[in-house]
C-alpha positions in Angstrom: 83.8 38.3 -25.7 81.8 38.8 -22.4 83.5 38.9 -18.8 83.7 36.6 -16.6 81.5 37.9 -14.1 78.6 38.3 -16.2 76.0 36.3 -16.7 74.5 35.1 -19.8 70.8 34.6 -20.3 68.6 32.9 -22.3 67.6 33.8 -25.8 63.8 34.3 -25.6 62.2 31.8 -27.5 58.3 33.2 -29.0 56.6 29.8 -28.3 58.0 29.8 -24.9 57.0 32.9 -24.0 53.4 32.3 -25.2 53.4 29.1 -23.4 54.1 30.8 -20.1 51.3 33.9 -21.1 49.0 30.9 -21.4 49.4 29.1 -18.0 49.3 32.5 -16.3 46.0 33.0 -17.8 45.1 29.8 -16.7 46.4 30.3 -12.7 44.1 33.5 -13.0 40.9 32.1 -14.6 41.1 28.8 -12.2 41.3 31.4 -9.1 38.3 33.5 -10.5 36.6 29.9 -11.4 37.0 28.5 -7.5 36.5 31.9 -5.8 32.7 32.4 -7.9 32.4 28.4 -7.0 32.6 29.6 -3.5 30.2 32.2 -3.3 28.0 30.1 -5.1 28.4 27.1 -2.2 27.6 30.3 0.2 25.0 31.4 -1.3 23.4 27.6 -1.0 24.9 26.6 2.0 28.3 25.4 1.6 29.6 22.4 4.3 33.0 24.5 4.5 33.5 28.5 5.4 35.5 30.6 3.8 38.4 30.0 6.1 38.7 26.2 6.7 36.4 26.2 10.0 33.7 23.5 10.7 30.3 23.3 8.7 26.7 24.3 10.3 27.5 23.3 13.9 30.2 25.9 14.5 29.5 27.5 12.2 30.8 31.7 12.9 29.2 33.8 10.2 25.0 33.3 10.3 23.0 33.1 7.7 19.2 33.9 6.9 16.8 31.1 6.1 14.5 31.3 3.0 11.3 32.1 3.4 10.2 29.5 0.4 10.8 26.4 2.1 9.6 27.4 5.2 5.6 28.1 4.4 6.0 25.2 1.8 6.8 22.9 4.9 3.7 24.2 6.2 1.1 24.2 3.6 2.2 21.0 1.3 2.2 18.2 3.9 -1.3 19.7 5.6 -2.8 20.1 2.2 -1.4 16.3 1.8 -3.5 15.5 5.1 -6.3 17.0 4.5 -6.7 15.9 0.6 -6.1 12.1 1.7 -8.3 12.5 4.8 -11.3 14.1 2.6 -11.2 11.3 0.0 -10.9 8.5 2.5 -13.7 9.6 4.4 -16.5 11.1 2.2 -19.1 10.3 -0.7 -16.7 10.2 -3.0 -15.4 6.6 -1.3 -18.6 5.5 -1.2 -19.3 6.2 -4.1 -16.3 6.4 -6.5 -14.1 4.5 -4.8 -11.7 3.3 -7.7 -11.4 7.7 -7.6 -10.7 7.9 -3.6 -7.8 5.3 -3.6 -6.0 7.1 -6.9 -5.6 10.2 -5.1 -4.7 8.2 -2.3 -2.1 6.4 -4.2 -0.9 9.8 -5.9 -0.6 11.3 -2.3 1.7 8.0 -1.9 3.8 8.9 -5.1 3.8 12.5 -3.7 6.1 10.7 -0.6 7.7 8.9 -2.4 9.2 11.6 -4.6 9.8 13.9 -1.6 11.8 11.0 -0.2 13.8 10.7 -3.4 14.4 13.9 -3.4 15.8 13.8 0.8 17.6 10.6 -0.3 19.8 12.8 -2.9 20.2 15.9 -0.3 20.9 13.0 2.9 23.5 11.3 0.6 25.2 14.5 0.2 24.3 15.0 3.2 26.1 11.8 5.0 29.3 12.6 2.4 30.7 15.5 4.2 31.7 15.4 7.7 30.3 18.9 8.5 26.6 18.2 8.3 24.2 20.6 6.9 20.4 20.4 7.9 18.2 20.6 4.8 14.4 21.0 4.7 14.1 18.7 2.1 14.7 16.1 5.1 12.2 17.8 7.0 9.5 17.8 3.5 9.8 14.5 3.7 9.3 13.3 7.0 6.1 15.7 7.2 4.9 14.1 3.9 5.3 10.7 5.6 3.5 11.5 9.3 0.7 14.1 7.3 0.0 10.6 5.0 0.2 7.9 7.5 -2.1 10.1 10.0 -4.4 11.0 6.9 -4.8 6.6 6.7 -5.7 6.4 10.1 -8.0 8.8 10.9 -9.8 9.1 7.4 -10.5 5.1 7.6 -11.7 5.6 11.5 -14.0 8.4 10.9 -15.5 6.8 7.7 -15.9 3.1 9.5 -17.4 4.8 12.5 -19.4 7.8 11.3 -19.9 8.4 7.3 -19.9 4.7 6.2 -22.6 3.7 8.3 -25.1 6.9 7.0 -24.3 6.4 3.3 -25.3 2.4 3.8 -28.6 3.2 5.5 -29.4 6.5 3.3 -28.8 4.3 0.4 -32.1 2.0 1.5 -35.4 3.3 1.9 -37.3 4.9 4.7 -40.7 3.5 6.0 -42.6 5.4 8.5 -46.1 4.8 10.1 -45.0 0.8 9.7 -47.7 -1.7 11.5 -45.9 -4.1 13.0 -49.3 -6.2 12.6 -50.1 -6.0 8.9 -46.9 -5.4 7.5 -44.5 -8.3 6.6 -40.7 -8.6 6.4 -40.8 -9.6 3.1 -42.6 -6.2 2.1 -39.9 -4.2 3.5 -36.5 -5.3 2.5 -35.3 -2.7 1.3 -36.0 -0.9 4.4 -33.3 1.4 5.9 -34.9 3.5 8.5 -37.8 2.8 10.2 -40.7 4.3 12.3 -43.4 2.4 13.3 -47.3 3.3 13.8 -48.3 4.9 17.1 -48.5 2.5 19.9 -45.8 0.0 18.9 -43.4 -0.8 21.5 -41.1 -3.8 22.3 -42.5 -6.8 23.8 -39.7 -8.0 26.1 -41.8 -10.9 27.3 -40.7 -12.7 24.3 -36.7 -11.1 24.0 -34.3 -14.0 23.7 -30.2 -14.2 24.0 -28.0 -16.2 22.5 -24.1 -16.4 23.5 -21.1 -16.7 21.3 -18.4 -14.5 23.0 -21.0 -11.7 23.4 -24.5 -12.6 24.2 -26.7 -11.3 21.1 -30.1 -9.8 22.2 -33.4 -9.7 20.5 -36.8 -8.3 21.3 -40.0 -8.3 19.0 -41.7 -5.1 18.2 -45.6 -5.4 18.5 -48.4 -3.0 18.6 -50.6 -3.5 21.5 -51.3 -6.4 23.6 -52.4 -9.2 20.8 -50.3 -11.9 19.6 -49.1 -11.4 15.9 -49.2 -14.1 13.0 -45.6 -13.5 12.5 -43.0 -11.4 14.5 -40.7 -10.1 11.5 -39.4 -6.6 13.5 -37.0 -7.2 16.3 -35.0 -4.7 18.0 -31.5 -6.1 19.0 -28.2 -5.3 21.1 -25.3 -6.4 22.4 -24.6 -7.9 26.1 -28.0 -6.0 27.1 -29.8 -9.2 28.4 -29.1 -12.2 30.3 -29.8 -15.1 27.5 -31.2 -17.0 29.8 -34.5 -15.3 30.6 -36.5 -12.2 29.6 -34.5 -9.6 30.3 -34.0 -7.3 27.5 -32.7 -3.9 28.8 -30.6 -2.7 25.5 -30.9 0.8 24.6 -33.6 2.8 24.6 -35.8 -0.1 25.3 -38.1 1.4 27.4 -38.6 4.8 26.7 -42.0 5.8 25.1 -40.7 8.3 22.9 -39.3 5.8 20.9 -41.0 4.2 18.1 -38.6 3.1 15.4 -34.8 2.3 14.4 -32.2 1.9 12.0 -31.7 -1.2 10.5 -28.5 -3.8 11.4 -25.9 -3.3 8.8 -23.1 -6.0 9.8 -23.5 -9.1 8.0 -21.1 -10.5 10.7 -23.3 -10.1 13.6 -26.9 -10.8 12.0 -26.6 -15.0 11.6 -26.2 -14.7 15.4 -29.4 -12.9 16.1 -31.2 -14.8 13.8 -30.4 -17.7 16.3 -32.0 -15.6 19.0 -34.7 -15.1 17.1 -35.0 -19.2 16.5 -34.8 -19.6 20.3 -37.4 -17.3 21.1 -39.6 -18.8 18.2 -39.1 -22.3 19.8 -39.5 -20.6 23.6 -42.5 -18.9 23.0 -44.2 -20.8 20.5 -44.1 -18.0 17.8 -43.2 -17.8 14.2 -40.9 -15.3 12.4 -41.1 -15.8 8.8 -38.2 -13.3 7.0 -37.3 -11.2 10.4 -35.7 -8.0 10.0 -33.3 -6.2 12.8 -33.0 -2.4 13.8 -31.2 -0.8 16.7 -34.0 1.0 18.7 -34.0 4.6 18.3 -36.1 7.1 19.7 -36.1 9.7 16.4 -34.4 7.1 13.8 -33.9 9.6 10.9 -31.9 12.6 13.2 -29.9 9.9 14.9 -28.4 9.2 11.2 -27.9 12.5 10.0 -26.3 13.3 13.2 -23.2 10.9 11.8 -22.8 12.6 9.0 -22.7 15.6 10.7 -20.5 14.3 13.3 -17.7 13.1 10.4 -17.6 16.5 9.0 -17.2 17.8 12.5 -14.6 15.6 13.1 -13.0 16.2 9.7 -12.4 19.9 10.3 -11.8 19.6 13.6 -8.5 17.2 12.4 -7.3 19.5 9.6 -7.4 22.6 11.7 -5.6 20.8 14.3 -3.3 19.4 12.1 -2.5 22.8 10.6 -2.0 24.0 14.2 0.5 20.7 14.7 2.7 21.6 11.5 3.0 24.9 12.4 4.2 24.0 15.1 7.1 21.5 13.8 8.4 23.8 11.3 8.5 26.3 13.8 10.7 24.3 15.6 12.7 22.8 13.0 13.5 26.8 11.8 14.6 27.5 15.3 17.1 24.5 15.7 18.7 25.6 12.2 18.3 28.7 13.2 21.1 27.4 16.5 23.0 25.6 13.7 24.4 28.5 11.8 20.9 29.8 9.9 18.7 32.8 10.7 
């Protein structure tokens, strides 16, 4: 019989005991489980330090940016630029264009799947209250402003400079054209011109007519004789009076020049061919099927030169633009760099 001071334990019990064995394993594996969780979340960039404090902002301990991300932010969203600017601007519009506008629409998807892509890292992101930057953020926005410029600038250039040449180097060029025994109707396919030696503009018989903008056209001639039909005119805008013969638009009185390109906007030509009916009914003269050219003083270089101006303009854009990115992720790196990165 025991005393009464001492106390009586337990009999052990085997499942008990193996019970207990198990949830100490368990206490030690979920420690080991959290603590490799953690270095994983610091390897990545975790929204907590190791000690409770706040995330990036206040962040104590600084940690090295990737190198990765940072010369993808550069590259991908100039290479974006300059692919969508290339296509949207060159032969291959004028040509292919059911080509140009799919790569422009995979350049699209390319946004959209960057922005996917920041919409999963931003709604983390917005979940924590210690906010972390991410460069998927900053992928996306560049995708978005390299595209949207690529739009803009690619349309300009080619409106202004390439779409212009490939319309009038699609058409043929005449040279050595008498403007006395050659008829409209025998050059309609005409795309740049350059007539005989001698011809000039005869701005004794240049008419305007006014819609908003006073449309101008002067007949070419060659010498002082009066033609059976007057089927060349020069023409310009808000270069003449409309109300007397006046015809000052480009070019128009310089000797050198003997030819021109031919009018390309449909928009603009039923106006001229007004002026020409005014002048037929001013001057008593007939113009059977009359054909239009801006005046030009060496027709054929004044094209080329826009197709050498668009590729100027083209390179000039994606080196600048290369410049311009550099520059923003150079930035962005610093002000994560004053967040908590280096």
């Amino acid at each position: 019989r025991p005393s009464s001071g001492a106390t009586r334990s337990a009999p052990s019990h085997p499942r008990t005991e193996h019970a207990m064995a198990m949830a100490d394993d368990r206490i030690v594996y979920s420690q080991t489980a959290y603590g490799a969780a953690g270095d994983v979340e610091a390897m990545f960039g975790d929204k907590r330090s190791a000690g409770g404090s706040k995330g990036s902002f206040v962040r104590g301990q600084r940690r090295r940016l990737n190198a990765a991300p940072i010369f993808m932010a550069v590259l991908l969203p100039w290479a974006l630029f300059a692919i969508v600017y290339a296509v949207l601007c060159f032969d291959i519009r004028y040509q292919n264009p059911g080509v140009a506008w799919s790569v422009v629409f995979a350049g699209f998807l390319v946004v959209v799947i960057a922005a996917a892509l920041s919409c999963s890292a931003s709604g983390r992101w917005f979940a924590n209250a210690e906010h972390e930057p991410s460069w998927l953020i900053f992928l996306f926005l560049s995708f978005l402003v390299a595209f949207i410029t690529a739009l803009v600038l690619g349309a300009a250039n080619y409106s202004v400079n390439l779409e212009p040449y490939f319309n009038l180097r699609s058409l043929n060029n005449y040279t050595n054209v008498s403007p006395a025994k050659m008829r409209g109707q025998q050059l309609m396919d005409v795309g740049i011109i350059e007539f005989a030696p001698g011809s000039k503009l005869d701005v004794s018989k240049s008419m305007g007519f006014k819609s908003g903008k006073t449309y101008c056209v002067a007949p070419v001639v060659l010498g002082d004789a009066p033609l059976a039909t007057y089927d060349f005119w020069a023409v310009g805008q808000d270069c003449c009076s409309g109300s007397q013969a006046n015809f000052h638009c480009k070019h128009f009185n310089n000797p050198h020049a003997n030819g021109g390109f031919r009018l390309m906007s449909d928009s603009d030509r039923p106006f001229y061919r007004l002026a020409v009916q005014q002048a037929e009914a001013t001057y008593k003269i007939k113009a059977v099927h009359p054909l239009f050219f801006e005046w030009s003083i060496d027709p054929i270089s004044t094209v080329d030169g826009w197709r050498s101006a668009g590729k100027t303009e083209y390179l000039s854009w994606v080196l600048s633009y290369l410049v311009f990115q550099s520059f923003l992720v150079a930035f962005a790196a610093l002000a994560f760099a004053k967040m908590g990165f280096n």
